[in-house]
C-alpha distance (Angstrom), angle and dihedral (degrees) to the residues before:
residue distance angle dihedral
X1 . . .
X2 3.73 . .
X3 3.64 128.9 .
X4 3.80 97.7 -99.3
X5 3.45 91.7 49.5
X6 3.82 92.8 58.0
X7 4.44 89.0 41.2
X8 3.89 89.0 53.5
X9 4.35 96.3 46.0
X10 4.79 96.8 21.6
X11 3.72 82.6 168.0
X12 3.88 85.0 78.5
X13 3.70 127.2 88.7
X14 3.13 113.4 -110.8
X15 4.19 83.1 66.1
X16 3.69 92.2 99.2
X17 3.95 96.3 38.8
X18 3.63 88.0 66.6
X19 3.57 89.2 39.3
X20 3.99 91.0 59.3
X21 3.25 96.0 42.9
X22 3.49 95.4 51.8
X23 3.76 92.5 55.9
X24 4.08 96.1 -110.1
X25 3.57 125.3 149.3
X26 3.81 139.5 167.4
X27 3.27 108.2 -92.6
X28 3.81 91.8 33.9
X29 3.60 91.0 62.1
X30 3.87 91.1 41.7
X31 4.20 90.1 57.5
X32 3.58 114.4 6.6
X33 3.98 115.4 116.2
X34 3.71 81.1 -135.2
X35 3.58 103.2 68.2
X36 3.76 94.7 40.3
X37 3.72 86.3 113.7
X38 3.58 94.5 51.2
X39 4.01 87.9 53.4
X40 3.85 89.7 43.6
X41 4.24 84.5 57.0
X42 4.07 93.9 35.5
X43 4.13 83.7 56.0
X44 3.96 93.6 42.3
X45 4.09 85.8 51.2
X46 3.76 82.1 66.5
X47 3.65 102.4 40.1
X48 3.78 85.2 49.0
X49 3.62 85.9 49.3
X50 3.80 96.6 56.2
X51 3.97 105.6 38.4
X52 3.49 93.0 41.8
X53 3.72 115.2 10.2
X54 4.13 97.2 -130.3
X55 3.36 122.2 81.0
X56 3.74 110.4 -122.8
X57 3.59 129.9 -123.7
X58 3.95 126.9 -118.4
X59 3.92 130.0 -172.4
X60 3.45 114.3 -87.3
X61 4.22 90.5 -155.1
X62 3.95 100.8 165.7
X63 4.16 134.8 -8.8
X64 3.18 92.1 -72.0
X65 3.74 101.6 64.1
X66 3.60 90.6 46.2
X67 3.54 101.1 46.6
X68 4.36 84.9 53.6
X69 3.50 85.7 54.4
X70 3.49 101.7 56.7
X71 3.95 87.5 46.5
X72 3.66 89.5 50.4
X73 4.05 88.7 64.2
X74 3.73 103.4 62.4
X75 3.89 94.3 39.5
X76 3.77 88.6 49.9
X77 3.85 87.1 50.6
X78 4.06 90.9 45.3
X79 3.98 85.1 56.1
X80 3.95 91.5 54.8
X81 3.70 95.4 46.7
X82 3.33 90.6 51.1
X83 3.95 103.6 53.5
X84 3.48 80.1 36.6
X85 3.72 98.6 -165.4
X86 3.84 120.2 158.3
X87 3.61 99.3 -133.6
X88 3.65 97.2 39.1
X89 4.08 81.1 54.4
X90 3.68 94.5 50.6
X91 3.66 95.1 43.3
X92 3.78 90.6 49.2
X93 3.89 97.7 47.9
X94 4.26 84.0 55.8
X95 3.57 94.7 45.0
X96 3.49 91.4 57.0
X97 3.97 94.3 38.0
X98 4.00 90.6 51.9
X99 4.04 88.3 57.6
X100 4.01 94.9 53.7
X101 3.70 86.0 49.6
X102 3.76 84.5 56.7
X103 3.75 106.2 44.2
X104 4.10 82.9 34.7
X105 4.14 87.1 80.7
X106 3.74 105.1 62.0
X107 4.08 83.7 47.0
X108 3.52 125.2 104.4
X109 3.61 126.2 -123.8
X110 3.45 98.4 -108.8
X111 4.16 85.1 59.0
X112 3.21 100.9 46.3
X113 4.09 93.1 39.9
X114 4.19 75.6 57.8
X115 3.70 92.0 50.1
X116 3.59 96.9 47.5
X117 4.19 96.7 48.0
X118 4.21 85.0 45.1
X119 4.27 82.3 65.2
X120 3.49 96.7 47.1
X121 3.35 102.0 -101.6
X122 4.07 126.2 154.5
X123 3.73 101.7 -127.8
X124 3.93 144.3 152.1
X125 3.96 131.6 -149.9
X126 4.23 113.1 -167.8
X127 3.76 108.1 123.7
X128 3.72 92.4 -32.0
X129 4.02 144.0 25.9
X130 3.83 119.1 -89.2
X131 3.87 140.0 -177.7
X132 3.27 116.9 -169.1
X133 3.84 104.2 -112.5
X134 3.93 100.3 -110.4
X135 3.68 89.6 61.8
X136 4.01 85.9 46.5
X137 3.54 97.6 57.5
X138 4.14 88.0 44.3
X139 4.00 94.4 50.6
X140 3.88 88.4 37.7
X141 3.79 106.7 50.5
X142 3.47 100.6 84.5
X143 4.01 91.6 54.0
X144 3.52 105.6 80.1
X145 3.60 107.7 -168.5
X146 3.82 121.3 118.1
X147 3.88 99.2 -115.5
X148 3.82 88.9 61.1
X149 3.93 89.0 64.3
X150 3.50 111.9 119.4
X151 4.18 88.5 -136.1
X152 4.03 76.4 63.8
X153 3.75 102.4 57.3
X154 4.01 133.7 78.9
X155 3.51 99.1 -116.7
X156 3.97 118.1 178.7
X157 3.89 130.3 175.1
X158 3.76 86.4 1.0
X159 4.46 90.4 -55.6
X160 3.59 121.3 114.8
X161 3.51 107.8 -140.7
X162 4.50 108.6 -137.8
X163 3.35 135.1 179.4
X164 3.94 113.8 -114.4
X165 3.89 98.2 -97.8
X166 3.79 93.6 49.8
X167 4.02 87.7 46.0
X168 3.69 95.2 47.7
X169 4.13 88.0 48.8
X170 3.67 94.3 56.6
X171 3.78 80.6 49.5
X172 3.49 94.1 62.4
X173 3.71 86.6 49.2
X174 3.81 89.0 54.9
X175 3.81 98.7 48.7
X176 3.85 89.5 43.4
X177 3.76 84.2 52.3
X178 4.12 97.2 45.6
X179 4.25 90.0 42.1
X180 3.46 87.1 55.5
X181 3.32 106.4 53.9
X182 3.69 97.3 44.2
X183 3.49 89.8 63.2
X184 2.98 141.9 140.8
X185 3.77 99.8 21.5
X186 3.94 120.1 -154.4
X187 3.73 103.3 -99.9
X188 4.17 113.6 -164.0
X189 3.45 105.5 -121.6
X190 3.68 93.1 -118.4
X191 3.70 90.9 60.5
X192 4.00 86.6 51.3
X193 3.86 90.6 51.1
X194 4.49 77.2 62.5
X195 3.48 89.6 50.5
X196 4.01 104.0 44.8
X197 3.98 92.4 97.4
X198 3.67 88.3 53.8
X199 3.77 105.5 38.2
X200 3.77 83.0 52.0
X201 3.65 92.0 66.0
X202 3.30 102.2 40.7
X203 4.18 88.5 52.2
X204 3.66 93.0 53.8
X205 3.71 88.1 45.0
X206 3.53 87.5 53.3
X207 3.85 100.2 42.5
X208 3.58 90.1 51.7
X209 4.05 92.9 53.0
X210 3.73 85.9 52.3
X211 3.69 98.1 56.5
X212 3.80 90.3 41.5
X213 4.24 85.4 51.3
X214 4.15 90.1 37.4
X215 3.60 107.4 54.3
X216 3.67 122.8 170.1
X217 3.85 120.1 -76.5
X218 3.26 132.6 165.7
X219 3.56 101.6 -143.3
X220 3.83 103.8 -105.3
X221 3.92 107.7 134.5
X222 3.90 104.1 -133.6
X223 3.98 102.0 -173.9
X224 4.05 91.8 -173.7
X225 4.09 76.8 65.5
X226 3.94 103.3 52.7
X227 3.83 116.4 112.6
X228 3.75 104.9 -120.6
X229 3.96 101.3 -104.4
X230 4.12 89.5 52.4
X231 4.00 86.5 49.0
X232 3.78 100.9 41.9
X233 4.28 89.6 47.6
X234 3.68 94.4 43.9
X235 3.81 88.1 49.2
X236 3.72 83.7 47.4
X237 3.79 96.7 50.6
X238 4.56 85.7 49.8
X239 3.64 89.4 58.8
X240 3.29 105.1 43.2
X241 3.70 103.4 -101.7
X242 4.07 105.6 155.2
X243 4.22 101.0 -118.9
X244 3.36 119.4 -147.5
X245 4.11 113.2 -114.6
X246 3.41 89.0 -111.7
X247 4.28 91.1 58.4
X248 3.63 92.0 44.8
X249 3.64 91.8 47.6
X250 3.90 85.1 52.3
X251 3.74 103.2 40.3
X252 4.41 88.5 55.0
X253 3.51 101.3 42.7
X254 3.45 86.0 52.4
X255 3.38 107.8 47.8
X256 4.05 80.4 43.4
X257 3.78 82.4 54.3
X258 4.09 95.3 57.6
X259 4.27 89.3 52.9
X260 4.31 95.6 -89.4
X261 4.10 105.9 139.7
X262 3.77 115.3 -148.0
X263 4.43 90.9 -92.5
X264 4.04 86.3 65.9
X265 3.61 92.0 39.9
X266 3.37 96.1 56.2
X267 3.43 96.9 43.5
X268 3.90 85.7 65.4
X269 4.04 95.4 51.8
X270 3.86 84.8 42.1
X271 4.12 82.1 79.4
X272 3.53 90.2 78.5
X273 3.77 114.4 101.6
X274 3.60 88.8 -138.9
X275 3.87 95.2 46.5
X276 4.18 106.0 155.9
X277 3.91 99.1 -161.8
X278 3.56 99.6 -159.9
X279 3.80 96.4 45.6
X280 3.82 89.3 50.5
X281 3.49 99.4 46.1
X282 3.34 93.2 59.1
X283 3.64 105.3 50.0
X284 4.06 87.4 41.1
X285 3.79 85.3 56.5
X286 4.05 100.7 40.3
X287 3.65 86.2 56.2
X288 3.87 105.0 47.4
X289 3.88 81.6 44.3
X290 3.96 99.1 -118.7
X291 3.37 88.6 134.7
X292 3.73 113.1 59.5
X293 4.32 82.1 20.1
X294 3.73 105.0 -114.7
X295 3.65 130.7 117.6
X296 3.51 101.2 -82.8
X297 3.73 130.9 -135.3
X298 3.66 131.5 -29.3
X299 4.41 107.8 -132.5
X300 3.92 112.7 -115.2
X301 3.42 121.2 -95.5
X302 4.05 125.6 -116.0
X303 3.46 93.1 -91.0
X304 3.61 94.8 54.2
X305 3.46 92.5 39.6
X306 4.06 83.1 61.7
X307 3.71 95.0 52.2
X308 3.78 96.9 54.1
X309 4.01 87.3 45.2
X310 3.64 94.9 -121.5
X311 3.76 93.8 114.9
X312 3.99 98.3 105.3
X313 3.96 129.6 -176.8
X314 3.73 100.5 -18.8
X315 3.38 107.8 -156.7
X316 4.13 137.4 -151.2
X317 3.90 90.5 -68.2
X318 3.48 91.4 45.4
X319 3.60 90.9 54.2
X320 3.85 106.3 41.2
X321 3.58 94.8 95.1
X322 4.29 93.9 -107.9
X323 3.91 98.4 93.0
X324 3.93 126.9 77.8
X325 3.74 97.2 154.2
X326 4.02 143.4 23.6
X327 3.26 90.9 -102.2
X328 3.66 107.7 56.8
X329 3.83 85.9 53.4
X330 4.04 93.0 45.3
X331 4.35 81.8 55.4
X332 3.57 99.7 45.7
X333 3.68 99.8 42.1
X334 4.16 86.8 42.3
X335 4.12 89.8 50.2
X336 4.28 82.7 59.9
X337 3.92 101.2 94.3
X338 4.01 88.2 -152.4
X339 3.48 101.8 57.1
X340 4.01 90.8 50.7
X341 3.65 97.4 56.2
């Protein structure tokens, strides 16, 4: 696989082969004047990351530029490990995700067949793409359209046969998956005396995303207010409709977000006629971190809403171009006098 192959999709392999043969180590790459442009690109992967949740993509023009990309990856990930912040983590693993999805298109089978046996997954290439259908239903799950049933698939010999853009999605759901778990790495603290400059920035980047995401409530539940995803899965989770983790997960941590604490929230999923107590407290109180006494989750934003397919009917606020995340829509449609009443 050539070098710009292994630039555009670092994740892979062959990553630290060029890396070795190029001479690179750790702490070279952490304080040598000639990787500064490889930290320079490592920190913009983050502040790409956090403004806009995708990592961008630049031109890779000569060896040079490809061989600072590749650096950039691993100090990027060093940086995340060592705020070690779940959401930042999360966030980061889908930035990077979305971007292979991009560059995935102009790829040819053959690359991406590559790409998808480098992240473990069970896949086929004869005239067409495959994954073998366990991995299908485990990269699928989380989207909840209809066409991604399994019932709604050609599936032979146990392989569900896709077309690329639906294979290089559940890629992105497989990368996002593997990034995830890898991190955070363990980080010697000399290497994170290095990084200090950086993983400054990227915290106050991040603490100031929070307080734009976490605005002051004061805990009154306005349901006039709620962005229509957070109203349709809480009205879900009252009658007994079984939510995906990924809707739970968003309907407390926002409701956490507007000033509820878990009592009041589970007094809302206590609706349900088949309301298990126990079950619910816990998961209510994992999430707005009164167990393990930390702040608790911050809700997904709209575009992460959309890639776990709980973003339902948006409507004319959702689409004028203002909201990126429940939240903002939950404060400007509370701050209207009319709609509270």
């Amino acid at each position: 696989m050539d070098t710009l192959i292994t630039a555009k999709f670092p994740f892979l392999s062959d990553a630290s082969t060029v890396v070795t043969k190029n001479g690179a180590d750790i702490e070279s790459l952490l304080t040598s004047v000639s990787f500064e442009d490889a930290r320079k690109r490592g920190l913009e992967r983050l502040e790409d990351t956090i403004k806009n949740s995708e990592v961008s993509y630049r031109p890779l023009l000569n060896e040079y530029d490809k061989f600072m990309e590749i650096l950039s990856y691993p100090y990027a990930r060093m940086i995340v490990s060592c705020i070690n912040d779940r959401f930042l983590t999360k966030r980061y693993a889908l930035s990077e995700a979305v971007r292979m999805n991009k560059l995935l298109k102009g790829e040819h089978e053959s690359t991406i067949y590559t790409i998808a046996t480098s992240l473990g997954v069970k896949s086929s290439l004869d005239d067409d793409l495959k994954m073998y259908f366990t991995d299908y239903l485990k990269f699928s799950n989380r989207i909840k359209s209809s066409e991604w049933m399994l019932v709604n698939t050609e599936i032979k010999s146990g392989y569900v046969t896709l077309r690329l853009e639906k294979f290089n999605r559940l890629l992105q759901n497989a990368l996002q998956d593997k990034i995830e778990s890898e991190l955070p790495l363990r980080i010697p603290d000399i290497y994170k005396n290095y990084l200090k400059t950086s993983i400054n920035h990227v915290s106050m980047m991040l603490v100031k995303m929070k307080n734009k995401l976490n605005p002051h409530f004061n805990g009154e539940l306005y349901k006039e207010c709620l962005p229509p995803c957070i109203k349709i899965l809480l009205a879900n989770a009252q009658n007994s409709v079984n939510l995906p983790h990924s809707g739970r997960f968003a309907v407390v941590s926002f409701l956490h977000a507007i000033g509820m604490n878990s009592s009041q929230i589970l007094t809302l999923f206590s609706q349900s006629p088949d309301f298990d107590e126990a079950k619910s407290n816990y998961q209510i109180r994992h999430i707005t971190g009164e167990l393990n006494n930390t702040e608790g989750y911050t809700p997904p934003e709209c575009s992460t809403m959309k890639t776990y397919g709980i973003c339902f009917e948006p409507d004319e606020l959702c689409n004028s171009g203002k909201i990126n995340h429940p939240l903002t829509y939950y404060r400007i449609r509370s701050t209207m006098p009319a709609i509270k009443k």
